[in-house]
C-alpha positions in Angstrom: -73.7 5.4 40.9 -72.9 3.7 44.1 -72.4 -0.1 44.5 -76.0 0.3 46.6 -78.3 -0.4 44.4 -76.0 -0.8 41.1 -75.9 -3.6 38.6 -73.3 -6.0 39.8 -70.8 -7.1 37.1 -71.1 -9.9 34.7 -68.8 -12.8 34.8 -67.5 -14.4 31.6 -65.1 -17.3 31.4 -63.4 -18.4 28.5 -63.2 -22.1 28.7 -63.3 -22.7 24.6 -60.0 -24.5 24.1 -58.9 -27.7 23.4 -56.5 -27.9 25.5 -54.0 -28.9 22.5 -51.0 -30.1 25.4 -53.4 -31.7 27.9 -55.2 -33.9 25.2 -58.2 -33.1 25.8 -60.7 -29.7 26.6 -59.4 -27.9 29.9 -63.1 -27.4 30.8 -63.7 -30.9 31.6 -60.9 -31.4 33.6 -61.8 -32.0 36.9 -59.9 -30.6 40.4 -60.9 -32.6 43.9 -63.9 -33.7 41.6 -65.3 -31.0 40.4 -64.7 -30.4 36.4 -62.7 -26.9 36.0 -65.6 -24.7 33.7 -68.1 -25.6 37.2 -64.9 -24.1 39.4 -64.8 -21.0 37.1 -68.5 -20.3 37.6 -68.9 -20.8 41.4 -65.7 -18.6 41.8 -67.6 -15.9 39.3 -71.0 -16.3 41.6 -69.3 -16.2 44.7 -67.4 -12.8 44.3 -71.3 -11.3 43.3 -71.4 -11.9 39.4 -74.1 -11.9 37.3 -75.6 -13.0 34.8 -72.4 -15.6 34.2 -71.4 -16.8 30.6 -69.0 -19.4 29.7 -68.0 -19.3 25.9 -67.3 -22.8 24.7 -65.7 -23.9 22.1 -64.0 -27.5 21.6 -66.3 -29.6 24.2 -69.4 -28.7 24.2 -70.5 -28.0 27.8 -73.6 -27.9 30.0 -72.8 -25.6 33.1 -76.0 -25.2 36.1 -76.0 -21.4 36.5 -74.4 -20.1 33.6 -75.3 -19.2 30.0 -73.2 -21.1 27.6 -71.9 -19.0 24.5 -70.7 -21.5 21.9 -67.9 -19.4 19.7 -67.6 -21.5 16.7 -64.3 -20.0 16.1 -62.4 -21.2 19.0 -59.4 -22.7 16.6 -58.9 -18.9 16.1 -57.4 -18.8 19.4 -58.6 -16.7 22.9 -59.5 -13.8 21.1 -62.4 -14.6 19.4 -63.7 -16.5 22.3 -63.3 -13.4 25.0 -65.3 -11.3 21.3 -68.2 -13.9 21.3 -68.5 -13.2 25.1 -68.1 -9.4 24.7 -71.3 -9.7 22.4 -73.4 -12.0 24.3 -73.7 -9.3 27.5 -76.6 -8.8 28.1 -77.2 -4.7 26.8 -77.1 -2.0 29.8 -74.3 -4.6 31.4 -72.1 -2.0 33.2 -69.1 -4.0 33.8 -67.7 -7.8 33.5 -65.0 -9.9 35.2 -63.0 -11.5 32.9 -61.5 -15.5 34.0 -59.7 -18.3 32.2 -60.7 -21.7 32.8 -57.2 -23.1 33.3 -57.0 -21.1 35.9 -58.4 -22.8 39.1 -56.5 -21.5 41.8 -57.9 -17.7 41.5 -60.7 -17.4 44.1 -63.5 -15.6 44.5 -61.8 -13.1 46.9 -59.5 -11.9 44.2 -62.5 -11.4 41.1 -64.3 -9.5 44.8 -61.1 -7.3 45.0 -61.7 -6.2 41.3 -65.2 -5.5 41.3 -64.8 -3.4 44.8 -62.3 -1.5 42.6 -64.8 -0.9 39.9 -67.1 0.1 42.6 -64.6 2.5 44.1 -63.9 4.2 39.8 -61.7 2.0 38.0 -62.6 1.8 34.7 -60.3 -1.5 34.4 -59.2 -3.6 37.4 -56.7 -6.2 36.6 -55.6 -9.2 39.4 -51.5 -8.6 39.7 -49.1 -11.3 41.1 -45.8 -10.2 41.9 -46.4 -6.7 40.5 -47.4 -8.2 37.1 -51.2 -8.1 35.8 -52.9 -11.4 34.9 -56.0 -12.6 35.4 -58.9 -12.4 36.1 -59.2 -8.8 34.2 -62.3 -6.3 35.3 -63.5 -4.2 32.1 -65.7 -1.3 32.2 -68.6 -1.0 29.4 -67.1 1.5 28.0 -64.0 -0.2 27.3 -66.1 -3.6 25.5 -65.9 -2.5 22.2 -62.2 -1.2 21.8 -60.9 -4.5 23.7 -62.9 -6.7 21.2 -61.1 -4.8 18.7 -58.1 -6.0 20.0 -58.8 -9.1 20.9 -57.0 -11.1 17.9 -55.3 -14.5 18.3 -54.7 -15.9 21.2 -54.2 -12.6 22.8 -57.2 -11.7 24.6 -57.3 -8.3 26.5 -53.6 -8.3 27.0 -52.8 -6.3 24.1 -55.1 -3.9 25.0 -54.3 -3.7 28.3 -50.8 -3.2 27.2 -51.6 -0.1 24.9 -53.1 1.7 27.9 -51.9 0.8 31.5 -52.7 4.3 31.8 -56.5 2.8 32.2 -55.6 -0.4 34.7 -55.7 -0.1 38.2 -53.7 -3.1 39.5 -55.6 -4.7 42.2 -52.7 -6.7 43.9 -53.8 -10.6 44.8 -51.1 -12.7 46.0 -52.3 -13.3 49.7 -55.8 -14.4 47.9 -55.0 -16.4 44.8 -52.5 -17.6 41.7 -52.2 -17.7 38.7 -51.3 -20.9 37.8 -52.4 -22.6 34.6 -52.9 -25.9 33.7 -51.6 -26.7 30.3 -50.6 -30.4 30.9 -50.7 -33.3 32.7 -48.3 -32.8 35.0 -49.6 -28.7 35.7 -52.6 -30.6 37.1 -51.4 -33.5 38.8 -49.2 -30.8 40.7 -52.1 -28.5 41.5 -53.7 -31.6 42.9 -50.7 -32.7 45.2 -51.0 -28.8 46.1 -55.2 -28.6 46.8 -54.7 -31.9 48.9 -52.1 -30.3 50.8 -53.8 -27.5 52.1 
């Protein structure tokens, strides 16, 4: 089926850490005032999401226009957090783009690039930089259950990924995002200098 008149994608963003380098949970850091889980969502309903979930974990969060999935295994690392979101789609969901919270600099335009693959057959759509896939990752239904599988750690559907680039169409997204992460103080303070300077 077409994108006319197709279920759109879900959007799901893993923002359960505790941001064990930072201090304190990446999802309540906040970029040009806005706290970094509320980024990930409007970045998921922009490029045409929905529903959008946000699996939490260390902080417990409130997000307008998402549907929070706590994982009360977050310690267990990314992989049981992108599992507990795996489960909690809601059932006949075709597809879902796959974000990180620490991960503010990937736009919309690059999660829109991914689901226009999906629409034009890809069964997985991955964002590349440089050649090299990252995030944010575009999964297929029929792929959910055998990337849950995989999903162990703090791995989340890397390893999969890995198994079978075979599956990934690489959706290249350099002129639209990065892939930057914020894992400390000075990751944000940086991306700050860098959003002021645009």
């Amino acid at each position: 089926m077409g994108p006319h008149g197709a279920e759109p994608p879900a959007g799901l963003l893993l923002a359960a850490g505790e941001g064990r380098r930072f201090g304190r949970p990446k999802a309540l850091l906040e970029l040009d005032g806005e706290r970094l889980v509320d980024r990930g969502v409007r970045m998921l309903r922009d490029a045409g999401c929905s529903p959008v979930l946000v699996v939490a974990g260390a902080a417990q969060v409130e997000v307008i226009g998402a549907v929070v999935v706590p994982n009360p295994g977050w310690r267990d690392g990314m992989g049981s957090s992108l599992r507990a979101g795996l489960a909690a789609l809601p059932p006949g969901c075709p597809a879902v783009v796959v974000a990180l919270v620490d991960q503010p600099l990937v736009t919309a335009a690059a999660a829109a690039r991914l689901i226009a693959a999906y629409e034009a057959g890809a069964g997985i759509a991955a964002a590349t930089y440089g050649g090299a896939p990252r995030n944010p990752v575009l999964l297929r239904s029929a792929h959910f259950a055998d990337v849950a599988a995989a999903a162990e750690g703090d791995r989340g559907a890397r390893a999969f990924l890995r198994a079978h680039p075979d599956l990934v169409t690489g959706v290249p997204c350099d002129d639209v995002a990065s892939p930057a992460d914020i894992d400390t103080p000075e990751d944000l303070a940086a991306l700050t200098r860098r959003d002021g300077a645009r």
